[in-house]
N, CA and C atoms of all chains as a GROMACS GRO file, in nm:
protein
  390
    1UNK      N    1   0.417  -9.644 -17.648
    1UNK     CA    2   0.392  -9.786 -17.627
    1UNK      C    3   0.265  -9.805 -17.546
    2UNK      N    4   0.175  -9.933 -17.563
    2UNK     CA    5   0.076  -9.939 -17.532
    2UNK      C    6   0.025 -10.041 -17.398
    3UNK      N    7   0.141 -10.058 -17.345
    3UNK     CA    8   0.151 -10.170 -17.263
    3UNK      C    9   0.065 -10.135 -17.159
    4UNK      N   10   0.012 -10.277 -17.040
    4UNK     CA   11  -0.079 -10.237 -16.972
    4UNK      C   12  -0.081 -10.281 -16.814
    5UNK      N   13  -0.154 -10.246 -16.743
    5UNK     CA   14  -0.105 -10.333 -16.589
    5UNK      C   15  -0.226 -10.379 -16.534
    6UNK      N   16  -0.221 -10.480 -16.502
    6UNK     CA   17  -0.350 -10.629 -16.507
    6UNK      C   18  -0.340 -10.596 -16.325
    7UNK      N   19  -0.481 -10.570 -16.258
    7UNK     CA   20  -0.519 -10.549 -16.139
    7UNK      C   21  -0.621 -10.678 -16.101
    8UNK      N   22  -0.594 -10.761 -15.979
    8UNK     CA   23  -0.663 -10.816 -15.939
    8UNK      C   24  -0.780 -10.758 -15.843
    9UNK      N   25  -0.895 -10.813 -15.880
    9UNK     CA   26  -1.011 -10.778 -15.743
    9UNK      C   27  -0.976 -10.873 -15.625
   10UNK      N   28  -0.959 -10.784 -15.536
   10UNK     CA   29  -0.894 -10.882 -15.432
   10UNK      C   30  -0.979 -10.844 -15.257
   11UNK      N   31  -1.066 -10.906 -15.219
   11UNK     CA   32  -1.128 -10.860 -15.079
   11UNK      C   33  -1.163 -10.649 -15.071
   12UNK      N   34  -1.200 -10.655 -15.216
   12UNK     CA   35  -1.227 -10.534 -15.265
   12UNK      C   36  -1.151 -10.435 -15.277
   13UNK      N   37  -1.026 -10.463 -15.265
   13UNK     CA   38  -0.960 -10.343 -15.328
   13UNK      C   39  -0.884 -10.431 -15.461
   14UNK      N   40  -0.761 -10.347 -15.512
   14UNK     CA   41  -0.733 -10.370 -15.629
   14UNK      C   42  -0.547 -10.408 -15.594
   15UNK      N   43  -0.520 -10.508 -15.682
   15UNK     CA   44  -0.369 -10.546 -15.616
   15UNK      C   45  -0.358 -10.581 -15.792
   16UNK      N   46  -0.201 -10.462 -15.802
   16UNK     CA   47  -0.132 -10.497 -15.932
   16UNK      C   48  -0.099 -10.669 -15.925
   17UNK      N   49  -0.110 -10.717 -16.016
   17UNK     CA   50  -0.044 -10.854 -16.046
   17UNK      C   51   0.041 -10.833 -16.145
   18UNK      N   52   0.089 -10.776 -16.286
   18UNK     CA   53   0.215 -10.718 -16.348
   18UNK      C   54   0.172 -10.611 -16.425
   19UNK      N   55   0.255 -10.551 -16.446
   19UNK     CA   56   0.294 -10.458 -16.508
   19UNK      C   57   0.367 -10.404 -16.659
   20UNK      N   58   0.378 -10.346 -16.704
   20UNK     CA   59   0.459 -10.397 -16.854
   20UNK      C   60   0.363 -10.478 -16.948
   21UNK      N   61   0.240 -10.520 -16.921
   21UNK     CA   62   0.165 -10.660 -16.956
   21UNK      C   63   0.176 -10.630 -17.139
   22UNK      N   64   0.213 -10.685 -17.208
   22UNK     CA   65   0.202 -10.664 -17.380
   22UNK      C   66   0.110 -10.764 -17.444
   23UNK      N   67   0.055 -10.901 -17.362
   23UNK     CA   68  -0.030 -10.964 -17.413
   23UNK      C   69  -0.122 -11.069 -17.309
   24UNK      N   70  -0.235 -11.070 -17.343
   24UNK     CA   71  -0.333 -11.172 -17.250
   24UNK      C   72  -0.380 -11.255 -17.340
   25UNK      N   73  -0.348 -11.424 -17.282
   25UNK     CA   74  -0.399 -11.514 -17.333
   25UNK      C   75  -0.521 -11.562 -17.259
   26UNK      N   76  -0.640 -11.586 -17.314
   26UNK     CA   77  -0.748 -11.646 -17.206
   26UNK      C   78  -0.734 -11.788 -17.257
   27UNK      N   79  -0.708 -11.871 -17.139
   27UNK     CA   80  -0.692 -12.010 -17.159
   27UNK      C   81  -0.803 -12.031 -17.038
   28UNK      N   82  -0.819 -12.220 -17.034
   28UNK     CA   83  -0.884 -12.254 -16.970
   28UNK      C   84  -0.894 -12.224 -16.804
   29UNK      N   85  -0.756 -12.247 -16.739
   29UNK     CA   86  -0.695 -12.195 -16.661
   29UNK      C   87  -0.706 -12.120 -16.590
   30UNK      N   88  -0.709 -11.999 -16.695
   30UNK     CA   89  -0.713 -11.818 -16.644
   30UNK      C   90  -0.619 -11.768 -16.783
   31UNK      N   91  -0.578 -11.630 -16.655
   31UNK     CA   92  -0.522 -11.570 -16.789
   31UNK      C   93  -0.440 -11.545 -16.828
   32UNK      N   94  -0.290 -11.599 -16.947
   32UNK     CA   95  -0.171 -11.612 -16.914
   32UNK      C   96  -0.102 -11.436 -16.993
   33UNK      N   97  -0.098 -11.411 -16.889
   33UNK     CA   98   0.030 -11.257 -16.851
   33UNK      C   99   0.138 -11.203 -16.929
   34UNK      N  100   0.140 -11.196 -17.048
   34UNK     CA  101   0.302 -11.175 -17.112
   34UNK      C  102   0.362 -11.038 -17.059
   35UNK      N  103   0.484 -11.051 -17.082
   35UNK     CA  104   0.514 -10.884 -17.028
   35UNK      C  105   0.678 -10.886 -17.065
   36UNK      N  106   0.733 -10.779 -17.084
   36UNK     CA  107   0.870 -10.730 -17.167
   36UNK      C  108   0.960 -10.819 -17.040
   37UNK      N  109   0.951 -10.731 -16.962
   37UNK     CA  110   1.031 -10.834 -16.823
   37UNK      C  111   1.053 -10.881 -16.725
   38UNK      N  112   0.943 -10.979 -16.736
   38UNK     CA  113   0.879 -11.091 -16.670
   38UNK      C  114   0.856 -11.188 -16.756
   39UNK      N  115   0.889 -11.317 -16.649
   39UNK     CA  116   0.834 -11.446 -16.691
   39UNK      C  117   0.677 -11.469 -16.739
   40UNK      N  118   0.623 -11.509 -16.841
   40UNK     CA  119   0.476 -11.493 -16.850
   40UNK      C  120   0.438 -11.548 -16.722
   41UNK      N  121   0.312 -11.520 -16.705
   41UNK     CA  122   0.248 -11.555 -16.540
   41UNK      C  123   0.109 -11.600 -16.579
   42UNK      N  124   0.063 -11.697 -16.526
   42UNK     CA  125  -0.102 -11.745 -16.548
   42UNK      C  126  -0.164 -11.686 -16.413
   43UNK      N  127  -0.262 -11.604 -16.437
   43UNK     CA  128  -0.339 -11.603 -16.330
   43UNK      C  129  -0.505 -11.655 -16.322
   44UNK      N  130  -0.537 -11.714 -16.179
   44UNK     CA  131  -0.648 -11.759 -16.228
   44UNK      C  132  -0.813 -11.671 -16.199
   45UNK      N  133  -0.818 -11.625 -16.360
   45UNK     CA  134  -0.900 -11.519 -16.313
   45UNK      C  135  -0.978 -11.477 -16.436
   46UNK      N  136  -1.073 -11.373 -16.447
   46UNK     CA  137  -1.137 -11.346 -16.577
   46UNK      C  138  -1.146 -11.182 -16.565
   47UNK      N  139  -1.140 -11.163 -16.721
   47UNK     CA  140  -1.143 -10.998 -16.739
   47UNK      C  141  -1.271 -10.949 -16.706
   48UNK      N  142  -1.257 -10.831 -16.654
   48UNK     CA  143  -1.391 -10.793 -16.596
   48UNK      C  144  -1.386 -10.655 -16.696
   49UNK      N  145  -1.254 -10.583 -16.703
   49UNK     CA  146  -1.263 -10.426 -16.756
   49UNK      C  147  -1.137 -10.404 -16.828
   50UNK      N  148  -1.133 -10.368 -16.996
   50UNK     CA  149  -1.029 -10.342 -17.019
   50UNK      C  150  -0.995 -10.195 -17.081
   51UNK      N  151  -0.951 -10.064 -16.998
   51UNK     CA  152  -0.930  -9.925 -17.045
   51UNK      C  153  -0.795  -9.896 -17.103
   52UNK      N  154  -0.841  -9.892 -17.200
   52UNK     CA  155  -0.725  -9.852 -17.344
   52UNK      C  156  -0.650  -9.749 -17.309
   53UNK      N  157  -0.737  -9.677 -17.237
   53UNK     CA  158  -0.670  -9.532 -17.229
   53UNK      C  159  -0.595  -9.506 -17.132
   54UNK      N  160  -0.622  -9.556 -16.950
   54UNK     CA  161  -0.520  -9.608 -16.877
   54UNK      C  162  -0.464  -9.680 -16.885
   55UNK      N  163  -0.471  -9.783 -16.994
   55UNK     CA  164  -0.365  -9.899 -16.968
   55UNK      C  165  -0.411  -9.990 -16.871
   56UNK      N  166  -0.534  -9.986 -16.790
   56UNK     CA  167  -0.551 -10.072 -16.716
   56UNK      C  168  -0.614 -10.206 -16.758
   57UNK      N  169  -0.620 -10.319 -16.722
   57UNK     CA  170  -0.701 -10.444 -16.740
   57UNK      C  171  -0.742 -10.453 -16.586
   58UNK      N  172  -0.919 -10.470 -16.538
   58UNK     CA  173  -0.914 -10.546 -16.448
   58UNK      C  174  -0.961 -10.716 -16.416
   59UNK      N  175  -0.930 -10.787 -16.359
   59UNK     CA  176  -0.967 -10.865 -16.353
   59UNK      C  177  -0.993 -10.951 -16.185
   60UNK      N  178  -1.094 -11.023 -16.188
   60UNK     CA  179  -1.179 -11.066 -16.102
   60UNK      C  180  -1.091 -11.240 -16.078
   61UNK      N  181  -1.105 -11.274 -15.927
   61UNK     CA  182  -1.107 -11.437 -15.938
   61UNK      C  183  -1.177 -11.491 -16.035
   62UNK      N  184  -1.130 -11.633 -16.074
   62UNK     CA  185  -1.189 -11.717 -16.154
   62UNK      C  186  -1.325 -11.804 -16.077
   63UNK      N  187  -1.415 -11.816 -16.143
   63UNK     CA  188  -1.510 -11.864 -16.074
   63UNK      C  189  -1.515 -11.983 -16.086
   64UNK      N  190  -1.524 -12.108 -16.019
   64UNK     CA  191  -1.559 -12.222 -16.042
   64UNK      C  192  -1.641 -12.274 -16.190
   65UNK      N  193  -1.618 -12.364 -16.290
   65UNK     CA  194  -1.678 -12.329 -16.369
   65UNK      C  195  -1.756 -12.533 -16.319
   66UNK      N  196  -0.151  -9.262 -17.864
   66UNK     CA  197  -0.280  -9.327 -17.781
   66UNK      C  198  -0.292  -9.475 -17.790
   67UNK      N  199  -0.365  -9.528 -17.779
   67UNK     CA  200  -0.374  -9.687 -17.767
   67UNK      C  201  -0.530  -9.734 -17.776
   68UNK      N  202  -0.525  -9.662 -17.928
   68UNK     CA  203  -0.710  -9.764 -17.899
   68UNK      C  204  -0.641  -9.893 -17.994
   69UNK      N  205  -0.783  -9.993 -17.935
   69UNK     CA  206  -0.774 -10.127 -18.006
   69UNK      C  207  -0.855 -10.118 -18.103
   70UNK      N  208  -0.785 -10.221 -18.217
   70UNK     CA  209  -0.926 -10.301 -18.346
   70UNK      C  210  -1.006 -10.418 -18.259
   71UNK      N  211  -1.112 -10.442 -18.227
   71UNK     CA  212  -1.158 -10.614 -18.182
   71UNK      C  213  -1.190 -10.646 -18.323
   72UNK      N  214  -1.135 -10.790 -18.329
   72UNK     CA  215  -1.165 -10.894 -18.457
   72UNK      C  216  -1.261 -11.000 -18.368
   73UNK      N  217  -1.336 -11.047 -18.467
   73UNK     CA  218  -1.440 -11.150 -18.428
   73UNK      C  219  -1.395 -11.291 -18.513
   74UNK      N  220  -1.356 -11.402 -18.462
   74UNK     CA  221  -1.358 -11.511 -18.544
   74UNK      C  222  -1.477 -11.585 -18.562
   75UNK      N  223  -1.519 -11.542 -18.720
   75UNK     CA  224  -1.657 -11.587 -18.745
   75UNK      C  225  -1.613 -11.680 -18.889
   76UNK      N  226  -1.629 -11.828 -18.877
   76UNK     CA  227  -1.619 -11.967 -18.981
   76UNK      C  228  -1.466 -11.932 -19.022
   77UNK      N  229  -1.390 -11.897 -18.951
   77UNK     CA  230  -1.200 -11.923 -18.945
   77UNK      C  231  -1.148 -11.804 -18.964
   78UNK      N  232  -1.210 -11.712 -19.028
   78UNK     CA  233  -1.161 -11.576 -19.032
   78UNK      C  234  -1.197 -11.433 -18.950
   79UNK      N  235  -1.128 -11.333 -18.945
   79UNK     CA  236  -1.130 -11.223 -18.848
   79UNK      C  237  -1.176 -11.159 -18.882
   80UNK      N  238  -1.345 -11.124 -18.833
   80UNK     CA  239  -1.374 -11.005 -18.886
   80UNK      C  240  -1.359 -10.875 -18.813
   81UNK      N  241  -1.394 -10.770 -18.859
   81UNK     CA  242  -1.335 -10.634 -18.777
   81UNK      C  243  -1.488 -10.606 -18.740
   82UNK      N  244  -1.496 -10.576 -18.585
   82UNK     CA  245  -1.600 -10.550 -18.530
   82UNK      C  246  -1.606 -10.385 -18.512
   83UNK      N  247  -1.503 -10.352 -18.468
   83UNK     CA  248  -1.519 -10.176 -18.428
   83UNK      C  249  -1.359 -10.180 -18.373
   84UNK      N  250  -1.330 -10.077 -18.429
   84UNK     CA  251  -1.213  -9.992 -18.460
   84UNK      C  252  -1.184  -9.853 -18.321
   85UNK      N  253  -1.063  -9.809 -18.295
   85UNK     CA  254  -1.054  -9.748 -18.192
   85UNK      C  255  -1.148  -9.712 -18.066
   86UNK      N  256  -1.156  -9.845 -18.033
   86UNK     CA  257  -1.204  -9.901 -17.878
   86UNK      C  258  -1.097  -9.842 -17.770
   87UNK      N  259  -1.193  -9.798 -17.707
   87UNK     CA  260  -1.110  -9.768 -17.574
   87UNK      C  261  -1.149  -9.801 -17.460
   88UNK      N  262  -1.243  -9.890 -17.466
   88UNK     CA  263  -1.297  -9.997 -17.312
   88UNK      C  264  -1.344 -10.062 -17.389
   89UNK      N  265  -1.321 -10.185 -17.278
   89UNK     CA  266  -1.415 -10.287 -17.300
   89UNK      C  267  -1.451 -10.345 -17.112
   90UNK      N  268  -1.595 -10.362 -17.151
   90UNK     CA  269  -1.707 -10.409 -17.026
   90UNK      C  270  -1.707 -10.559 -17.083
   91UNK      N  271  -1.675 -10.688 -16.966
   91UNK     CA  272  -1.748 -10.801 -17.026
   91UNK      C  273  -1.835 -10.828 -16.908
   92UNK      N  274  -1.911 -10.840 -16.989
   92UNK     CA  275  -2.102 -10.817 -16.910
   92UNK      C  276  -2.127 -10.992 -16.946
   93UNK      N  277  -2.286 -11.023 -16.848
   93UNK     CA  278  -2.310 -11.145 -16.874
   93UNK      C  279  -2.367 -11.186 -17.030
   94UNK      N  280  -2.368 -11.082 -17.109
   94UNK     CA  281  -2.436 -11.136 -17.242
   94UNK      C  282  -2.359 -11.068 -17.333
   95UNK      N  283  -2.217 -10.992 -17.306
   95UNK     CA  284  -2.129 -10.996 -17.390
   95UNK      C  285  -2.031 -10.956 -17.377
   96UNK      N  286  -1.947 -10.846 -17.449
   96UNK     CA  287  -1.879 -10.773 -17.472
   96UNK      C  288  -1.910 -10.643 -17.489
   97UNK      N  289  -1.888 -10.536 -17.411
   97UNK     CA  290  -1.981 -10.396 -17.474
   97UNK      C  291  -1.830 -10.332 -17.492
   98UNK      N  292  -1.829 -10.299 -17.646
   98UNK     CA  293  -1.709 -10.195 -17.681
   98UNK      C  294  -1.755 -10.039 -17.676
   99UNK      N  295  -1.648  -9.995 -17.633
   99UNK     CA  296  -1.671  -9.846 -17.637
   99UNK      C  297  -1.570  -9.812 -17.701
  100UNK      N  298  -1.630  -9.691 -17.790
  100UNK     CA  299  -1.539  -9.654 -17.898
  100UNK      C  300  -1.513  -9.441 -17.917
  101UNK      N  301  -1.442  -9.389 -17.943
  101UNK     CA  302  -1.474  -9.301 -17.978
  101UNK      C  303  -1.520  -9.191 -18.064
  102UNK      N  304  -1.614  -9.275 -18.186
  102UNK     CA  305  -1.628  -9.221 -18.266
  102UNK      C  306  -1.758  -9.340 -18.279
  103UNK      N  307  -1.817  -9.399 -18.188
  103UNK     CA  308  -1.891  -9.450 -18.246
  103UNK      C  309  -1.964  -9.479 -18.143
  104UNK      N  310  -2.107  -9.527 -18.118
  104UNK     CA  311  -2.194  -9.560 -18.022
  104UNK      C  312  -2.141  -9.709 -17.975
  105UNK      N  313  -2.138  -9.710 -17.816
  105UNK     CA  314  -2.120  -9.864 -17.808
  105UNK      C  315  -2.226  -9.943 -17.832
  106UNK      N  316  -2.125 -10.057 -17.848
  106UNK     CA  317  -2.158 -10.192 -17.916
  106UNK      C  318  -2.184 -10.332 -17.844
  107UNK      N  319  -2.242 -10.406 -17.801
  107UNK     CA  320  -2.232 -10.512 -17.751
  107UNK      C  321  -2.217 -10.624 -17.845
  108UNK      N  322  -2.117 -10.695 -17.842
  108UNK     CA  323  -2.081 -10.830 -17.905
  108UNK      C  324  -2.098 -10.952 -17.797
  109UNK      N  325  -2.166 -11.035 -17.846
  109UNK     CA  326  -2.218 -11.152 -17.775
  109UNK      C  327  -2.099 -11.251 -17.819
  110UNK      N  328  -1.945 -11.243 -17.762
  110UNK     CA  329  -1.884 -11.292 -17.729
  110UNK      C  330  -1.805 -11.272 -17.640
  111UNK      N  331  -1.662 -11.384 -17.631
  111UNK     CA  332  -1.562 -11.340 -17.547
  111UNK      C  333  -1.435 -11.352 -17.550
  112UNK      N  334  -1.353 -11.297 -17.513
  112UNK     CA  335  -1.221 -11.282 -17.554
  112UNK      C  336  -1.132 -11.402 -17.542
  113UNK      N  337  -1.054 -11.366 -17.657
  113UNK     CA  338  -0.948 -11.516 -17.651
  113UNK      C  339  -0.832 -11.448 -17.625
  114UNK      N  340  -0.792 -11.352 -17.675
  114UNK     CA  341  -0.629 -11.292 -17.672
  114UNK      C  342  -0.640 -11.124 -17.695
  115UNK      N  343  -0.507 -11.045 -17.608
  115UNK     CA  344  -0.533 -10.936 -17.648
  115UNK      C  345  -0.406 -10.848 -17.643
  116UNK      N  346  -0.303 -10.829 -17.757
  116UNK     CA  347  -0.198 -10.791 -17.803
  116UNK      C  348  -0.219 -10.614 -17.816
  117UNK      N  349  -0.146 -10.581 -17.692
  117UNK     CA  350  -0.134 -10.447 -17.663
  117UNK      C  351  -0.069 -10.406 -17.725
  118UNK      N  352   0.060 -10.473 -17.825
  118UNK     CA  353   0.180 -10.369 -17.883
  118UNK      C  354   0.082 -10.398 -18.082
  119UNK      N  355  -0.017 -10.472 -18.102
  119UNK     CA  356  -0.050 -10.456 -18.191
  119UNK      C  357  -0.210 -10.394 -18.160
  120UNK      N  358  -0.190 -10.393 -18.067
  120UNK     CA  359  -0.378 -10.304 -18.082
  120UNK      C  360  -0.499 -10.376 -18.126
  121UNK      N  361  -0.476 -10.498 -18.071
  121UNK     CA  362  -0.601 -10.618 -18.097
  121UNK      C  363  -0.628 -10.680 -18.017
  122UNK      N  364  -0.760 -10.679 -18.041
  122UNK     CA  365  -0.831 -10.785 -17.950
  122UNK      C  366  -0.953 -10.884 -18.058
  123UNK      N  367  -0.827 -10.991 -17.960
  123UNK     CA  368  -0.940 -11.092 -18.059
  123UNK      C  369  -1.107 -11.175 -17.950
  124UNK      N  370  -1.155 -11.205 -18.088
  124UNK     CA  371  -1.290 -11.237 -17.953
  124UNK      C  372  -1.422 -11.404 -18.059
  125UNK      N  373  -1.414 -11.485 -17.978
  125UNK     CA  374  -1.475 -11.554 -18.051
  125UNK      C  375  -1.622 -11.541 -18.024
  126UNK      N  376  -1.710 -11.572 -18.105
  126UNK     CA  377  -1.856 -11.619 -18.051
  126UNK      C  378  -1.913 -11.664 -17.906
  127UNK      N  379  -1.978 -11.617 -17.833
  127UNK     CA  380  -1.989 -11.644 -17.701
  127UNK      C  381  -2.057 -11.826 -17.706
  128UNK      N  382  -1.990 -11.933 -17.648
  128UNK     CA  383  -2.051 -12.035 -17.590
  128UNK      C  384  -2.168 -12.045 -17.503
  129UNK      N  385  -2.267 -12.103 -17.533
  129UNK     CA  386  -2.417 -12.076 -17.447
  129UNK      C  387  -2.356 -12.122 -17.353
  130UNK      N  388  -2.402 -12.087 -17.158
  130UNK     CA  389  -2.359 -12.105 -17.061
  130UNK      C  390  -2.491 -12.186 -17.037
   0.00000   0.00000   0.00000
């Protein structure tokens, strides 16, 4: 299975926000979180890095647009 | 393993940009896929959605900023 775990940039280090993640929606918002089991979660933020091979997504605060 | 297809929605339909991606960089002027079997790519868009249990990433045309 290919599932993935979405890391916030956070005062420079890195803080899981979920885990399990199976889908990212980019909405206006930010970015809404699906995951096997968890409630989807919006976070407000933008992809910065996504590695297939760890499974990782990172992502950055949302910037004022 | 878990590489992705990225599809591009270009006039309503998906086209296939590059095939077993295993990063993606979003940079200020695009998308740079990295692949393993192929030289990366920069696509001058940005992501709308990205379905880990199907191995896609979708990505529209970048909006001029």
């Amino acid at each position: 299975m290919c599932q993935a775990r979405v890391f916030l940039i956070k005062d420079g280090t890195e803080e899981e926000v979920m885990k399990d993640v199976i889908g990212i929606e980019v909405r206006p918002e930010g970015l809404k979180l699906k995951s096997f089991f968890e409630e989807p979660k919006t976070v407000a933020g933008e992809i910065v890095e996504i590695d297939f091979l760890k499974h990782r997504v990172l992502v950055k605060p949302k910037e004022p647009s």
